[in-house]
C-alpha angles and dihedrals in degrees: 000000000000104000091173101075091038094054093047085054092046089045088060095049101040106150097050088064087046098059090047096046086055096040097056093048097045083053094048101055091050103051085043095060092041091053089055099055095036079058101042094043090042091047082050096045086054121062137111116255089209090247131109087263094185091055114035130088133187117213112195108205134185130184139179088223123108091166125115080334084166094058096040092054096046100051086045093062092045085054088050093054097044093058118112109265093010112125109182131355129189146166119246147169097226151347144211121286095009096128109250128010148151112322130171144155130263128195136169102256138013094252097038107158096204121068122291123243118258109236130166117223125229127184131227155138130230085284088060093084096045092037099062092028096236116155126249107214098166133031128351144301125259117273121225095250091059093056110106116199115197145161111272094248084052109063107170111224102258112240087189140046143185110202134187115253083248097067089037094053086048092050100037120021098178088075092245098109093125115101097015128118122236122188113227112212084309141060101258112103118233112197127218108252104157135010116207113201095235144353128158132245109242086237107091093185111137091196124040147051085306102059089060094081098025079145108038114098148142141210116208119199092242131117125207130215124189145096106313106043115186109201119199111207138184131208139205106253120279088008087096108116092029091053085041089070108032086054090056094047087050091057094047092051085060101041115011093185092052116116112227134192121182126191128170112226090239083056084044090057090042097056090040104063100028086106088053081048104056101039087053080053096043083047096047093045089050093038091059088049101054088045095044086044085056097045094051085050090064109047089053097046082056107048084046084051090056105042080061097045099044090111089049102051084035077065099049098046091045084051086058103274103154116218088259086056090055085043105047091040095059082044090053095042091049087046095052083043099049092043085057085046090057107042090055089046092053092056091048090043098058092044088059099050098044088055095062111048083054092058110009100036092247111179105241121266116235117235087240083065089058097053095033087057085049097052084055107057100042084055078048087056098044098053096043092051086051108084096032084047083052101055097053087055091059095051101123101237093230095057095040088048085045081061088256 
């Protein structure tokens, strides 16, 4: 390849190569960082809470009532299990991507020098398990003995735990975390009597403090009674909607001034992540623009290169350039153009993102986005150069030497 025709073309129309230089790496570093975050975002939005997501409802309850609150919600939950096509009911604090809930810290000892590990605290009976459909994969369930129930301003400090592997692979990397005790913000030891293989933390923000133990939690054998009741319920597959209202029928039966809410978890997730929807669609729709923008750039920078340039490719054809010589010569110009483009683009790129994960939490972008993003943009280029390119191939060498 001959570089020397193309940089002297390149040298007289120097600003044009310069706007598209800028332009594509501006471009570059833009849609990469974008890629990284739609990834990262899409990847969050996506994981599995641990539950039986298709069968599973959460029905959020308040009443005015303070009285015999502990009979009430028993019978209530007896009323719930013994629903057709309800398979498990219980009463909890919280539950995952709610929103907010009960966190706490963990360590290993009451007097552990090094930082304590973040959790966040559900509460449950020996129904909860069956109930959300998580699997045990290590120890045992709660008895019903070992169930507390207690008023909301009276949690019991817990002397068991079942934990998700998550928080026992933190605390014990060894992989010996049954059977251990663990001290939860006081001095009182909790031991390890079951490890469930996943179960979500209620906090669904992909950024923050939060986000750093998304899968650390733990279940404590303890049942609450007071005035906002939230009851987890499964369901026998395809009976959702059905169960749904009878469940909140059955509450009302008990308590008709109660207020109920009901939400499927699959209504939950949706919910949860709508905010993570609708900015990958903002990224992708901006995205498309800047590199149809670019794209566009490029096609018009190059037809005005060639109406200038018309005398000078009637020359060459008349010197003998075939039409695949003009073609391939406007392909190679915008090709050594759009690789300086994105060289420039892939350091800025990187500046950028760097910058913000110091100061907006931005995940970090893999190097594979970078040059991804590259490749891109340089198949961008050459598509956009083709039909202007074209159409300079296919100038007639006696018009363009008549000035044309």
């Amino acid at each position: 390849m001959r570089i020397h025709p193309i940089l002297a073309a390149m040298t007289r129309n120097k600003f044009g190569a310069m706007l598209i230089v800028a332009q594509m790496a501006v471009t570059l570093a833009f849609i990469t960082n974008s890629f990284a975050l739609i990834e990262q975002r899409v990847a969050w939005s996506a994981r599995p809470t641990g539950l039986d997501e298709a069968n599973v409802f959460v029905i959020r309850a308040s009443t005015e009532s303070h009285e015999d609150l502990e009979a009430r919600r028993t019978s209530e939950l007896a009323a719930l299990r013994s629903l057709s096509g309800v398979m498990d009911a219980y009463i909890t604090n919280d539950y995952p991507l709610q929103g907010a809930g009960s966190s706490g810290s963990v360590s290993l000892g009451p007097d552990q020098k090094t930082p304590p590990v973040r959790t966040s605290h559900y509460l449950g009976d020996e129904h909860a398990i069956h109930t959300l459909g998580v699997t045990l994969i290590a120890g045992r369930n709660f008895t019903p003995e070992e169930v507390m129930t207690h008023r909301e301003d009276a949690l019991p400090a817990a002397r068991i735990l079942i934990v998700s592997k998550a928080l026992a692979n933190t605390l014990f990397p060894e992989g010996d975390a049954l059977g251990k005790s663990v001290y939860l913000s006081n001095a009182n030891p909790s031991q390890i009597i079951g490890i469930i293989d996943r179960l979500q933390g209620p906090n669904f923000a992909a950024t923050g403090r939060f986000s750093t133990f998304a899968e650390n939690s733990t279940i404590r054998p303890s049942r609450p009674i007071n005035v906002y009741p939230r009851f987890m319920v499964r369901v026998q597959p395809g009976r959702m909607a059905a169960a749904m209202k009878r469940a909140e029928r059955t509450l009302l039966e008990h308590d008709s001034e109660m207020i109920i809410s009901a939400v499927s978890m699959r209504e939950a997730r949706a919910k949860a992540y709508l905010g993570n929807h609708g900015l990958v669609v903002l990224l992708v729709s901006i995205s498309t623009a800047l590199l149809l923008v670019t794209g566009f750039g490029i096609v018009g920078l190059t037809s005005y290169w060639v109406t200038l340039r018309r005398q000078q490719i009637g020359i060459r054809r008349a010197l003998g350039a075939t039409r695949l010589n003009i073609l391939q010569h406007f392909q190679r110009e915008n090709l050594m153009i759009a690789s300086t483009g994105a060289l420039a683009g892939a350091v800025l790129a990187v500046t950028l993102n760097l910058w913000m994960v110091q100061r907006f939490e931005m995940v970090r972008m893999a190097n594979s986005q970078v040059l991804g993003g590259s490749i891109l943009l340089l198949v961008l280029g050459q598509i956009a150069v083709f039909l202007p390119a074209r159409r300079a191939a296919s100038i007639p060498p006696a018009l363009a030497t008549r000035g044309g």
